[in-house]
N, C-alpha and C positions, 0 to 999 in steps of 0.2 A: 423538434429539438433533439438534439444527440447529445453527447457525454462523454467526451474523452480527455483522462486522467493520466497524465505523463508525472514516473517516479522519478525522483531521486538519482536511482539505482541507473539509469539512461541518461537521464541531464547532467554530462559530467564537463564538456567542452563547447565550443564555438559549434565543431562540425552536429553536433547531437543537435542541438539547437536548430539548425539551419535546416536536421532531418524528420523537429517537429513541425516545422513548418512545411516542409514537402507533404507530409501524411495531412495536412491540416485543406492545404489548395488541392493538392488528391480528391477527398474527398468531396471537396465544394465544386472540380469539373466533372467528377463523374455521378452525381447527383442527378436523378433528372429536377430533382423539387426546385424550385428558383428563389424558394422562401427558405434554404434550411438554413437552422441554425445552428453553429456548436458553441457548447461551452468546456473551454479548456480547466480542469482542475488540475491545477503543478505543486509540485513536492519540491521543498528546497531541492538543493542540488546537490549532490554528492556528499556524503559524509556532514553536511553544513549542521545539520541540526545535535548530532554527537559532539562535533567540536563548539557549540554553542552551549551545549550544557557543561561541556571541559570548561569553557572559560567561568560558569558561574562556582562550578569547585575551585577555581583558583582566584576567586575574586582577592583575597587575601595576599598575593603574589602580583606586585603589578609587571613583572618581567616574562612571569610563564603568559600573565593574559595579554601583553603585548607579544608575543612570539603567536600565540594562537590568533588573535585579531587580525593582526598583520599578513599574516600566510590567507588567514580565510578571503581578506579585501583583496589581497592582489590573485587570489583564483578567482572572483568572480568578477576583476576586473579584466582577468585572462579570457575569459568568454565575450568579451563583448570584441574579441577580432573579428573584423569584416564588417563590421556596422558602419555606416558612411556618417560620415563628421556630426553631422545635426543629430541623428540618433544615440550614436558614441557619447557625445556629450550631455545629449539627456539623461542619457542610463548611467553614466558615470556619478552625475549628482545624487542622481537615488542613492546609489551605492553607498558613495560619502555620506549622504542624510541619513542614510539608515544607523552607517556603523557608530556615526555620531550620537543616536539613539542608543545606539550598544551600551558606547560607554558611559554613557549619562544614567544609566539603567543598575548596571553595575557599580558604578558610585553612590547610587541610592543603598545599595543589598548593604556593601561594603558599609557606610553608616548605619545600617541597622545591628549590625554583627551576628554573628550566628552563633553566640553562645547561649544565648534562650531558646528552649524548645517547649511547644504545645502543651501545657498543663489545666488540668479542669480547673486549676487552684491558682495559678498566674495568668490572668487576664491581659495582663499586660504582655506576656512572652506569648500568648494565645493569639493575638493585636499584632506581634510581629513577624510571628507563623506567617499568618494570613496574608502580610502587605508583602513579604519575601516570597510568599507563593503567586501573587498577584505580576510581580518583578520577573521572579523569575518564567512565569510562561510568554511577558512583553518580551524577554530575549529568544528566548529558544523556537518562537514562531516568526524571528525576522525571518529566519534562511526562508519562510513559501514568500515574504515580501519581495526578496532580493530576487526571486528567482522568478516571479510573475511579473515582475518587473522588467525582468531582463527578455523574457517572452518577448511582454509587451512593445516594446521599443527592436525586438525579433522581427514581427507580423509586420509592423511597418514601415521599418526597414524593406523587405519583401514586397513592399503592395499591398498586404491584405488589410483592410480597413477592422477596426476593434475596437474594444470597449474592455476598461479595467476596472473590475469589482470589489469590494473589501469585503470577502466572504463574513468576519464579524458581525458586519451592518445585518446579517440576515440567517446564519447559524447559532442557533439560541442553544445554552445549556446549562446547567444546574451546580457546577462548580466540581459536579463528579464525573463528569465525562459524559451524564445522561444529553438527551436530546430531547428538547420539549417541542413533539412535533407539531403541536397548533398552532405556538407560537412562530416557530421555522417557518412552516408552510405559509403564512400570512406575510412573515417576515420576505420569504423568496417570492413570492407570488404581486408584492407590492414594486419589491426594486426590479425583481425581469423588467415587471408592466411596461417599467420607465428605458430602457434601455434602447439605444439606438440604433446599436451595429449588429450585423448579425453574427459574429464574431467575441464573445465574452471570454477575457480571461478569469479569474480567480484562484484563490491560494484552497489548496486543501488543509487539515489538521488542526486550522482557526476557526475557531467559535468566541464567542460575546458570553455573558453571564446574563439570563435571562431580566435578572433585576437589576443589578448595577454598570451592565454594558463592559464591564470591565474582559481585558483578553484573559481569553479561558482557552484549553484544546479538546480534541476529540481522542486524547489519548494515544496508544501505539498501535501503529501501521494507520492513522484515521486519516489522511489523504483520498487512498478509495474508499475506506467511510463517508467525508462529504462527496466524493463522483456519483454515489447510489442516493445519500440524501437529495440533492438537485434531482436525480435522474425520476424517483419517487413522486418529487411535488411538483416538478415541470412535467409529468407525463414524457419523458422524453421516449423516442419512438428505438434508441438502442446507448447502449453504454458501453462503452471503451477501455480497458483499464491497458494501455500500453504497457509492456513489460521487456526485459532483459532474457525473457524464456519466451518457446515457440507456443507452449500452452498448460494446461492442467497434465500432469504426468501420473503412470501411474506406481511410481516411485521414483526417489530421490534421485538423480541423475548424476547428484554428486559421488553418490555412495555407492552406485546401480548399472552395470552396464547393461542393454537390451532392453532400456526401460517405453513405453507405451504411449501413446501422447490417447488422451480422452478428448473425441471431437465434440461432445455434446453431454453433459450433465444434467440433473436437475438442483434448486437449491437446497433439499435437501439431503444430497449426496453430496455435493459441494458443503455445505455448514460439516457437516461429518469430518471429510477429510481436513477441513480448517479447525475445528477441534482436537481433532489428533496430534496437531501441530505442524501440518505442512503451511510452510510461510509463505506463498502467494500470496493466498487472499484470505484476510483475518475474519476473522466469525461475524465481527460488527456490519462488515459488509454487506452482508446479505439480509439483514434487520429491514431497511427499510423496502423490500421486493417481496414482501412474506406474502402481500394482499394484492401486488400486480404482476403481470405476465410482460415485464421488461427487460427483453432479451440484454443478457451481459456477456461480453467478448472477452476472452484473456486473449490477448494478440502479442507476437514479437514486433514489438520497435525497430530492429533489426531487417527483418523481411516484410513488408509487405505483403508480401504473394503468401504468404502462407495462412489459412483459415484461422487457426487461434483452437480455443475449446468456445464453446456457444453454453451458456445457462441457462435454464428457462425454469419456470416452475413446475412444470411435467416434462420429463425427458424418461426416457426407454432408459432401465437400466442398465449400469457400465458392464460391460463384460473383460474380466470376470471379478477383480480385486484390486485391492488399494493397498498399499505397502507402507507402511509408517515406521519411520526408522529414530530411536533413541540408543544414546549409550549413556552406559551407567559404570560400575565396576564391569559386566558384560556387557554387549553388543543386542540391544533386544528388537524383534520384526513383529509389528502388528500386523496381521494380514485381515481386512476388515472384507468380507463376502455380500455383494448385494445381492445372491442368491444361495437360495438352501442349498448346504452342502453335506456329506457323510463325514464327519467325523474320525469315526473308525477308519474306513478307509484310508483316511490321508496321514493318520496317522504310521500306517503302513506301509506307506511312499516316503514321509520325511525319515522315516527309520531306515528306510532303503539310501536315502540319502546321509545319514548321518548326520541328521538334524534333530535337535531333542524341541518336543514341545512345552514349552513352560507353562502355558494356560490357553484354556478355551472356554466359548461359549458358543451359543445358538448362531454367533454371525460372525465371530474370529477367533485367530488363533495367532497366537505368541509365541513367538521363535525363540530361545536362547542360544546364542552363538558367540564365539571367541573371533580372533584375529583370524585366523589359520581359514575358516571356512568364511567368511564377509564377501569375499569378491565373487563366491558361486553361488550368493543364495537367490538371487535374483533368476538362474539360471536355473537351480531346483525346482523355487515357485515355479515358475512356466512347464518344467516337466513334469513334475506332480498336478498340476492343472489338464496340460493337456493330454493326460492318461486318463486322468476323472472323465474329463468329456468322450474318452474315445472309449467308453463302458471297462473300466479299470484295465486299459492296455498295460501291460510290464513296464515298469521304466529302465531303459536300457545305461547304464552307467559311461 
């Protein structure tokens, strides 16, 4: 079994669509296994799940959530170009059946009003906290419906035989975004059992409430959160997390020229940098690999041919640093070291630089920077690094 989770952030048109299914029959002829299987985990599509929590702010407005509804249906009725008649028309219905669910969903909210809020001492406003929280997660996880949806009715469009899942039926969780993995694991391990294709799609971000079934999520960015839970309880033999970047970087690419691509991490140097706040891949992701050695891919969606970054639970440490970039009133660089460094020293090189150190410890050091110096600090890191390593060579200005 394999794992591969297609975001959002890539599912934005017909053509994307058409280039997960190339990545998908890719795979399946250059296989030698003749048994392998994959299971697609999909993210709504583009922006879907932001404009779905817009319309639940404007339940009150029925003109703003008709402008927002309406745009959302006819883009993801814009994706289904090139589907031939019988498929077109099947996926069309979903569409309509879903948004029809929208609205029904939000007529419910709208009857409850949202002028009571959660009190230990109003039970009753406590009563409809709950059923509006219940409401509101049935909307904001249509977009992995709509979008697993439209996959589906993709593959076979294409030839490729499938099988569509309702990741709910079998991601169990606590109503706080926890994961009750006994139950999960029984729950995934019962409906694979049953499954016919070797081809599985399902939604990421959807979860069931362990006791009441009722739709719950797996909170923000939890799409590759369920790609690692399957990947976890299926033993799956690699995991995929398709992306809109070539791999793990080792700095922000936005903010960074010259920046590094990381071919191989481990997950604790990966949970690290997803702590800091690099948004790839969220910290929750790496939760369920803490106790197996299930190699994880960051790949471009974009390229093929190019490797990705590889994770694994032991990997050789990155050479040499991680760049974590925030701004606040100033511009701040965490520079996080996965190896001993001197201190002193570097302080003597960012000073050569005209770079002021705002904080250190044992394993980084915090940059403070304005406007004026942002575009060369990437360029200092590197030259105060590679003077460290070449036994404190001058750095030449």
């Amino acid at each position: 079994m394999e794992i591969f989770k297609f975001g959002g952030s890539i599912l934005q048109d017909a053509k994307s669509l058409q280039r997960a299914c190339a990545i998908v029959n890719s795979e399946l002829q250059n296989n030698n296994n003749s048994d392998l299987r994959i299971t697609l985990v999909i993210s709504a599509f583009a922006k879907t799940t932001s404009k779905l929590n817009q319309a639940c702010e404007e339940f009150r407005d029925i003109n703003d959530i008709a402008k927002t509804l309406y745009s959302l249906c006819d883009f993801h009725i814009s994706c289904l170009e090139g589907l031939k008649p019988t498929y077109y028309n099947k996926a069309l219905e979903n569409i309509n059946r879903i948004f029809l669910q929208i609205t029904d969903t939000l007529s419910a909210i709208e009857v409850l009003g949202a002028d009571e809020f959660p009190s230990h001492h109003n039970l009753n406003a406590n009563l409809k906290h709950e059923k509006r929280s219940q409401l509101y997660n049935e909307i904001v996880t249509k977009g992995e419906y709509l979008a697993s949806k439209i996959i589906y009715y993709y593959f076979l469009n294409n030839g490729i035989k499938c099988q569509w899942l309702e990741a709910a039926n079998f991601i169990k969780t606590d109503g706080q975004f926890n994961v009750d993995d006994n139950l999960t694991r029984k729950c995934i391990k019962k409906v694979f059992a049953k499954a016919t294709e070797k081809i599985i799609i399902t939604q990421g971000f959807v979860s069931s409430n362990k006791d009441t079934n009722v739709i719950e999520t797996l909170g923000k960015e939890g799409s590759d959160y369920s790609a690692t839970i399957l990947g976890s309880f299926l033993d799956a033999s690699k995991i995929v997390l398709w992306k809109d970047v070539n791999g793990i970087m080792d700095a922000d690419p936005y903010y960074f020229k010259n920046t590094n691509q990381y071919s191989i991490l481990s997950y604790d140097n990966m949970k690290t940098i997803s702590q800091l706040g690099a948004t790839v891949i969220h910290p929750n992701t790496l939760k369920p690999l803490k106790n197996k050695n299930i190699p994880l891919y960051v790949r471009s969606f974009n390229d093929m041919n190019k490797p990705g970054t590889l994770i694994l639970k032991d990997a050789p440490l990155p050479n040499p640093y991680f760049v974590y970039f925030s701004k606040k009133c100033f511009f701040f660089i965490k520079i996080i070291f996965w190896q001993n460094y001197d201190l002193d020293f570097f302080k003597i090189l960012f000073d050569n630089e005209g770079i002021i150190i705002d904080e250190a410890s044992d394993h980084f050091i915090t940059l403070k920077l304005d406007d004026s110096n942002l575009g060369k600090v990437k360029d200092s890191i590197d030259r105060c690094w590679y003077a460290y390593k070449n036994h404190h060579t001058k750095i030449l200005s």
